[in-house]
Each structure stands twice: as structure tokens, then as C-alpha cells.
TIZA-27520 format. One record per atom (N, C-alpha, C, CB): residue number from 1; atom name; y, z, x. Coordinates in steps of 0.05 Angstrom, whole numbers, plus 5000, padded with zeros to 4 digits. Glycine has a CB too. Example, Ala and Ser with C-alpha at 12.3 -4.5 7.8 and 13.67 -1.06 7.14 Angstrom:
// TIZA-27520
NODE    k   a    py    pz    px
NODE    1   N  4886  5156  5264
NODE    1  CA  4910  5156  5246
NODE    1   C  4934  5156  5264
NODE    1  CB  4911  5181  5226
NODE    2   N  4955  5142  5257
NODE    2  CA  4979  5143  5273
NODE    2   C  5001  5157  5258
NODE    2  CB  4988  5114  5282
This chain:
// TIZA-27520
NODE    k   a    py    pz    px
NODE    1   N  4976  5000  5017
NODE    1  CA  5000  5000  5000
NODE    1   C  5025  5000  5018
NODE    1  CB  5000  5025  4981
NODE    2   N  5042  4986  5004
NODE    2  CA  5060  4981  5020
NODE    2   C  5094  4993  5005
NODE    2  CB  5055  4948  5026
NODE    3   N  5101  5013  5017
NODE    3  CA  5129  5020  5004
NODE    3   C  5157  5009  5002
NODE    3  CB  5135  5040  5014
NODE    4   N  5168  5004  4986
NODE    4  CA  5186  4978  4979
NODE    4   C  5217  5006  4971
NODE    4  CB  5168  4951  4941
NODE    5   N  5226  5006  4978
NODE    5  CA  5264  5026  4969
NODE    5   C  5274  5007  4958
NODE    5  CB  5292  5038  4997
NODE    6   N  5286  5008  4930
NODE    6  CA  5302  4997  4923
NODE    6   C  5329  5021  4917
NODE    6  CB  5291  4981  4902
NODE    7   N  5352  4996  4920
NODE    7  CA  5375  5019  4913
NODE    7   C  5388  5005  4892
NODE    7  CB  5398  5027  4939
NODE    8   N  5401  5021  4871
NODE    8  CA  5418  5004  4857
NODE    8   C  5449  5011  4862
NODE    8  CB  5410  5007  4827
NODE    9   N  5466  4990  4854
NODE    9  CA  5494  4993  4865
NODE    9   C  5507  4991  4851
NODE    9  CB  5503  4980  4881
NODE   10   N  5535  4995  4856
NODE   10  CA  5559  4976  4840
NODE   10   C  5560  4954  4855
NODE   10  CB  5590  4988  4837
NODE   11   N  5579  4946  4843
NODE   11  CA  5595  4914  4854
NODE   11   C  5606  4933  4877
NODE   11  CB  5625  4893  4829
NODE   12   N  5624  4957  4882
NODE   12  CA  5639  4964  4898
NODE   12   C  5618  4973  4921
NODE   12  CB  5656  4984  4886
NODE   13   N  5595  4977  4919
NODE   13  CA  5579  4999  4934
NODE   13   C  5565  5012  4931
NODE   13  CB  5585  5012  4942
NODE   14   N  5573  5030  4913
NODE   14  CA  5574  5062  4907
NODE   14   C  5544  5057  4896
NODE   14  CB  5603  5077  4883
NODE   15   N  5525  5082  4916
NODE   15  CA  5500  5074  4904
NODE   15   C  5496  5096  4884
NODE   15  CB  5476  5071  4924
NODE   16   N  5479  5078  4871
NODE   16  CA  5464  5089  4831
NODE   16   C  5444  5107  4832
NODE   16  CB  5446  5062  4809
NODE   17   N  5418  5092  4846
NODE   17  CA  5402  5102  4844
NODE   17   C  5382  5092  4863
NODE   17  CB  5399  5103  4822
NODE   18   N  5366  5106  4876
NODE   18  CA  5344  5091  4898
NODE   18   C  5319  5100  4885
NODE   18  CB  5346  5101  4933
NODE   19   N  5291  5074  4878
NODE   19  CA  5268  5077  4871
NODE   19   C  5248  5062  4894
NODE   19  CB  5267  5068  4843
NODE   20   N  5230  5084  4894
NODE   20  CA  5201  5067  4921
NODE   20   C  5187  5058  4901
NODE   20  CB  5175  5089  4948
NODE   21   N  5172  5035  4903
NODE   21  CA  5155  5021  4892
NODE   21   C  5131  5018  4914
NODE   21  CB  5169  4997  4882
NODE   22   N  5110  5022  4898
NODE   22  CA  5086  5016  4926
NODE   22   C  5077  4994  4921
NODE   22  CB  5058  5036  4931
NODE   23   N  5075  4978  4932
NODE   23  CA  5072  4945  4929
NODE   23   C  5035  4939  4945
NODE   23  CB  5107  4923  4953
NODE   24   N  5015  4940  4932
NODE   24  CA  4998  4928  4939
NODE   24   C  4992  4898  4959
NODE   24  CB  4991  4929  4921
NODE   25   N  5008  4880  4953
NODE   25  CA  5010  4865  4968
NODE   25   C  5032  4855  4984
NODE   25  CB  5003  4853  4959
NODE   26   N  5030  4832  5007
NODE   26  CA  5051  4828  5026
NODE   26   C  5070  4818  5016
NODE   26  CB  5047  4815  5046
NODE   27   N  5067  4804  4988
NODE   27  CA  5093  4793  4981
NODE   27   C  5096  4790  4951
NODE   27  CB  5097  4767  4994
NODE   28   N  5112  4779  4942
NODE   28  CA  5121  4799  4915
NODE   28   C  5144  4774  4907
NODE   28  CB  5137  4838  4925
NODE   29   N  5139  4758  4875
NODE   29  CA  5156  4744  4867
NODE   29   C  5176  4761  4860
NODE   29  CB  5148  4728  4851
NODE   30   N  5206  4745  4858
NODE   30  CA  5225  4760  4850
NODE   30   C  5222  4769  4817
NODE   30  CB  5251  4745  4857
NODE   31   N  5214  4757  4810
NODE   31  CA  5200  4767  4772
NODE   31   C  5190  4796  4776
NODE   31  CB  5163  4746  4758
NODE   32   N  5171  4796  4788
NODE   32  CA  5150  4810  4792
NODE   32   C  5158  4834  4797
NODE   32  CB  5135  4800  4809
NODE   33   N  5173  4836  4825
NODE   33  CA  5199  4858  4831
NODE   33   C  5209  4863  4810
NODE   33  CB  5222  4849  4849
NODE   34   N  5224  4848  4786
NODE   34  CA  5241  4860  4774
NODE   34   C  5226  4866  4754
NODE   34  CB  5264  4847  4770
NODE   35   N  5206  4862  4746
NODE   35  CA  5186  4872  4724
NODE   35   C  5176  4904  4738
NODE   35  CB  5156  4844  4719
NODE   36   N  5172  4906  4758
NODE   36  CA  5164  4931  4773
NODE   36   C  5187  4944  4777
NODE   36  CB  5148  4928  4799
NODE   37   N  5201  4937  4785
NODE   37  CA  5221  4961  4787
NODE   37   C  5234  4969  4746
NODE   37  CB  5256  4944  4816
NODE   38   N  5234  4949  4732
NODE   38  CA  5245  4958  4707
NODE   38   C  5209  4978  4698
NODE   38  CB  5259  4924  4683
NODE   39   N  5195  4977  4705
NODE   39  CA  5171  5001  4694
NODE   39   C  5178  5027  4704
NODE   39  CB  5139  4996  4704
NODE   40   N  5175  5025  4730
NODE   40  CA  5190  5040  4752
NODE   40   C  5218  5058  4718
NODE   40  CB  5210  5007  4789
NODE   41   N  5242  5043  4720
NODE   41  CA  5260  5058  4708
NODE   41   C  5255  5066  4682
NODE   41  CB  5282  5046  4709
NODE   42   N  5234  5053  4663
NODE   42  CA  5230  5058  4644
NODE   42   C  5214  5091  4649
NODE   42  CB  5218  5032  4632
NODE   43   N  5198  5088  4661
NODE   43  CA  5184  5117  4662
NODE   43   C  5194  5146  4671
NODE   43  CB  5163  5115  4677
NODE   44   N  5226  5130  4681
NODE   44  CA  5243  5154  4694
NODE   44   C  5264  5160  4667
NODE   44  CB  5263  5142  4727
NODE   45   N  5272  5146  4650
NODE   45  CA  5280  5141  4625
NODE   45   C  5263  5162  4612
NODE   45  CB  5276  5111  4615
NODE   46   N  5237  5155  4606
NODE   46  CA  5219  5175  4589
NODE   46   C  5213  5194  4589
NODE   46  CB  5204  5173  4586
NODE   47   N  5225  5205  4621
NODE   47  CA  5215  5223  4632
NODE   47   C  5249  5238  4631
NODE   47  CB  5197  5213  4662
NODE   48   N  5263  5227  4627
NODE   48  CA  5293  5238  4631
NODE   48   C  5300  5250  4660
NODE   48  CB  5298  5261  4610
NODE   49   N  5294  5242  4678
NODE   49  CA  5288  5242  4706
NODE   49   C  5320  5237  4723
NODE   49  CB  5264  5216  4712
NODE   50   N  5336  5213  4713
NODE   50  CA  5351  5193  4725
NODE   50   C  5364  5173  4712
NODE   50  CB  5338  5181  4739
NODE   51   N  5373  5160  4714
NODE   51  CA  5394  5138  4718
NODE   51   C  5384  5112  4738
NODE   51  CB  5420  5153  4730
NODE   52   N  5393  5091  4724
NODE   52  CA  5382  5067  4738
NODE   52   C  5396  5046  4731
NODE   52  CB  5354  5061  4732
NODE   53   N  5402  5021  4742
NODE   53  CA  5421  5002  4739
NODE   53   C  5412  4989  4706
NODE   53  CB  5419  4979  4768
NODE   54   N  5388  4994  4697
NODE   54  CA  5386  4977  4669
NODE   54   C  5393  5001  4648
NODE   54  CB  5352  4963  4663
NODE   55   N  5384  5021  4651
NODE   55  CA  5391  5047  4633
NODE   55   C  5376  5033  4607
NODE   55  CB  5430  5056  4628
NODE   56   N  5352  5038  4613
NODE   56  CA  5331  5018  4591
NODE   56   C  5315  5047  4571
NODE   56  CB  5297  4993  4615
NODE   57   N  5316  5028  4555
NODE   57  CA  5284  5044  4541
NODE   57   C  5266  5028  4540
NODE   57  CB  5283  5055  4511
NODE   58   N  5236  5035  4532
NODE   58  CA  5210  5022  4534
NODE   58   C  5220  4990  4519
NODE   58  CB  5184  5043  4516
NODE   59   N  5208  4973  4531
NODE   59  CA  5211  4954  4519
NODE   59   C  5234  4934  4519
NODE   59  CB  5208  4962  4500
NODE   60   N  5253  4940  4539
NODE   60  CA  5266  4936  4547
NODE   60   C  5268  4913  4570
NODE   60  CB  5269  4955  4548
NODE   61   N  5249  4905  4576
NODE   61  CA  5246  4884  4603
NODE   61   C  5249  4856  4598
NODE   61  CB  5218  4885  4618
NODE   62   N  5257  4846  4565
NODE   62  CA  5270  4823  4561
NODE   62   C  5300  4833  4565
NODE   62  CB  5264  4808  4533
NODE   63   N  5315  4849  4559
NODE   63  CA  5350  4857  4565
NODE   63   C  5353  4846  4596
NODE   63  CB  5360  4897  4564
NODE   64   N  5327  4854  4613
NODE   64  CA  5337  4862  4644
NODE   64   C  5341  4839  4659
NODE   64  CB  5316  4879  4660
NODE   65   N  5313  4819  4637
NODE   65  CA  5308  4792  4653
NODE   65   C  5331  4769  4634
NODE   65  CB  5269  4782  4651
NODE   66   N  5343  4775  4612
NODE   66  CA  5361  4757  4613
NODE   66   C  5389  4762  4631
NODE   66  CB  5365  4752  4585
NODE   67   N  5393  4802  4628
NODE   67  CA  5416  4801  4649
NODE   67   C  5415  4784  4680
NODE   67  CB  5418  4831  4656
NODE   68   N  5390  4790  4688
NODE   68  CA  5387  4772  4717
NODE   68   C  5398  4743  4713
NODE   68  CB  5351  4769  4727
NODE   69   N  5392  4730  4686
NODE   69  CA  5390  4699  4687
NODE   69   C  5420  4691  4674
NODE   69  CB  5362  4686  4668
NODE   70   N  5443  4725  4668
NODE   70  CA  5460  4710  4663
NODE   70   C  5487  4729  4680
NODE   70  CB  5459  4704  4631
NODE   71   N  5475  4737  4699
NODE   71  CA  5486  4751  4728
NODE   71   C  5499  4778  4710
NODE   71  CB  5515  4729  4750
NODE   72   N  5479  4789  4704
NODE   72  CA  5492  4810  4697
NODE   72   C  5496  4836  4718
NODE   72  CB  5479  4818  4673
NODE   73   N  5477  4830  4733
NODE   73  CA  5469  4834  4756
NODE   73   C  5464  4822  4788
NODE   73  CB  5456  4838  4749
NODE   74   N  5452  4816  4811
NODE   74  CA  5446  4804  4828
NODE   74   C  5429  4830  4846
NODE   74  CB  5470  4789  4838
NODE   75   N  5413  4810  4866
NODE   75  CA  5389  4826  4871
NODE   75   C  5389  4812  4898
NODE   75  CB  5360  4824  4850
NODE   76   N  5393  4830  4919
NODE   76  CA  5400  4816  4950
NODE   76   C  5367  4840  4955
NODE   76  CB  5445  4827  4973
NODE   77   N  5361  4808  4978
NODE   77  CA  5331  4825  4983
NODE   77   C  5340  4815  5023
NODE   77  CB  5288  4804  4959
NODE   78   N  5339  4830  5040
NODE   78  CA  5342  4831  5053
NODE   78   C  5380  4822  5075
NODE   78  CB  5320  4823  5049
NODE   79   N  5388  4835  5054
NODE   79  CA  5426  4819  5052
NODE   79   C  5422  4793  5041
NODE   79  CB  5447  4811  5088
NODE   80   N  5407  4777  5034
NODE   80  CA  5406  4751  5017
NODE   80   C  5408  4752  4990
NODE   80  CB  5383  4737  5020
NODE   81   N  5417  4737  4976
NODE   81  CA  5424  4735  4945
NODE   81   C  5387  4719  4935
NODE   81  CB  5463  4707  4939
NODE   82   N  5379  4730  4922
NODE   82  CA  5360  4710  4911
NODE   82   C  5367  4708  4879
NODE   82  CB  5328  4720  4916
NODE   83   N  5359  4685  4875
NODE   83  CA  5371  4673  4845
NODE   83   C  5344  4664  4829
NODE   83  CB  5394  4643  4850
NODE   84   N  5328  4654  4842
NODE   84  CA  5304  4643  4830
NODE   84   C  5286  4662  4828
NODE   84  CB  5293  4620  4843
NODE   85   N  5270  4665  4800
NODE   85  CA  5254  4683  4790
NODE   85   C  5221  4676  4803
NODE   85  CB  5258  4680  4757
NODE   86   N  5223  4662  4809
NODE   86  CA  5196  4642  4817
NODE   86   C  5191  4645  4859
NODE   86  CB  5209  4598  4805
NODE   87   N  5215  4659  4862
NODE   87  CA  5216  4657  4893
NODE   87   C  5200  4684  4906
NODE   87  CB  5250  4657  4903
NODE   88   N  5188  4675  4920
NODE   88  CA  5171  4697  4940
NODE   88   C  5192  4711  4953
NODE   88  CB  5150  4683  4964
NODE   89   N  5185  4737  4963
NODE   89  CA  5188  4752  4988
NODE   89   C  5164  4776  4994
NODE   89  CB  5218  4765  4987
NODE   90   N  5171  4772  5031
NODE   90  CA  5154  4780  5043
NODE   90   C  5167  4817  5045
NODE   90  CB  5148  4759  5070
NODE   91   N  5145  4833  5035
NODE   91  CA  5150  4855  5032
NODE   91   C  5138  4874  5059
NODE   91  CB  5140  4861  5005
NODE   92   N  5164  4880  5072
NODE   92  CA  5147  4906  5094
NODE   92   C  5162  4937  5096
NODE   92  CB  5147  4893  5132
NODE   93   N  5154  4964  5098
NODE   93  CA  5175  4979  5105
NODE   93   C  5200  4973  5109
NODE   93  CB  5171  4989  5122
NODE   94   N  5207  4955  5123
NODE   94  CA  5235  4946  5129
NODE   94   C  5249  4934  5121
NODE   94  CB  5239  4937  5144
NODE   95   N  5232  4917  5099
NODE   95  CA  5239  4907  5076
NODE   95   C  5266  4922  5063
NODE   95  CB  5214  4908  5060
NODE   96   N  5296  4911  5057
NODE   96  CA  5315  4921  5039
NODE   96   C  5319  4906  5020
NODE   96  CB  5338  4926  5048
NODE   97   N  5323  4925  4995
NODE   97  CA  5326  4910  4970
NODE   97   C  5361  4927  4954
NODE   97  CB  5289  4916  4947
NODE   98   N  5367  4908  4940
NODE   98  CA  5391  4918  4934
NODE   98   C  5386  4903  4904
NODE   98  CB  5419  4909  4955
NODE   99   N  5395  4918  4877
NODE   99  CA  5401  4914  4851
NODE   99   C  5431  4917  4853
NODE   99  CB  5386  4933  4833
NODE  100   N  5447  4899  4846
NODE  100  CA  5472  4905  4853
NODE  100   C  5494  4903  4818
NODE  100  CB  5480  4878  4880
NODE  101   N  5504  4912  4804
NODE  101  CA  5513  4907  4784
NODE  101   C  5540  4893  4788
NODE  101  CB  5512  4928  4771
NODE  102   N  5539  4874  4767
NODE  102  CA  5570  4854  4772
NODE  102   C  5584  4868  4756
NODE  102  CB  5572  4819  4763
């Protein structure tokens, strides 16, 4: 297993919230990420735990994935902007991920 930090941000910086995800494999579509990290917040939600850039309830992972597709958000995975839902990345400890809110 492989541990993945995500942080969530503002547009300014100011960080939100940081979640580890353990990622079974080396690499990880950007969907896929954002489908795992929104379970990830949903169970911190249910759990009343936290705060997270979607501030979801169950059921919630069509809101997250149209915000992605209409920049409600942006999602830099290594200081890179990725845009395509369909795009790989290679996941290692060192791996940085950023949820960034517009």
C-alpha cells in the first residue's frame, strides 16, 4: 500500500484540510483519485470528524465530479494542473496532490 496526502486549499493557499489515502496501486486515474478522496470526505462527514473542500454528504460524488468539469475546483498533482479525468498518475510517497478551490 502506498500512502497518497492530499491537501485541500484555497485559491489563496490557506490550507483546508489534509487526507492520506492508501492507494493499492502505482498509479491512479484522476477519476479515480477524485472518487477516493470524495469517500475518504464523505466518511469524515458521517463521522463529523472535519471539513473538506466538497463539504459533501453521502451521495454526493456527482456535485464533486461536475464541480471538477466545471472548475469549481482544480487538482495540481505534483505542481501540475491536471484537467482530464481519464489521465493517469504515478503514485509514490512523494507523490503531492493539491485540491485547490477556485
Amino acid at each position: 500500500m502506498t500512502p497518497l496526502m492530499i491537501h485541500d486549499e484555497t485559491a489563496s493557499g490557506t490550507l483546508l484540510n489534509q487526507v492520506c489515502l492508501l492507494l493499492e496501486s502505482k498509479y491512479i486515474t484522476v477519476e479515480e483519485l477524485l472518487r477516493r478522496r470524495i469517500e475518504q470526505e464523505v466518511e469524515s462527514f458521517s463521522s463529523d470528524t472535519g471539513e473538506g473542500v466538497f463539504q459533501l454528504q453521502p451521495a454526493g460524488s456527482h456535485a464533486a465530479l461536475r464541480s471538477f468539469r466545471e472548475r469549481g475546483f482544480v487538482i495540481f498533482v505534483n505542481n501540475r494542473r491536471v484537467d482530464d479525468l481519464a489521465q493517469e498518475v504515478e503514485v509514490s510517497p512523494n507523490t503531492s496532490v493539491r485540491f485547490v478551490q477556485c
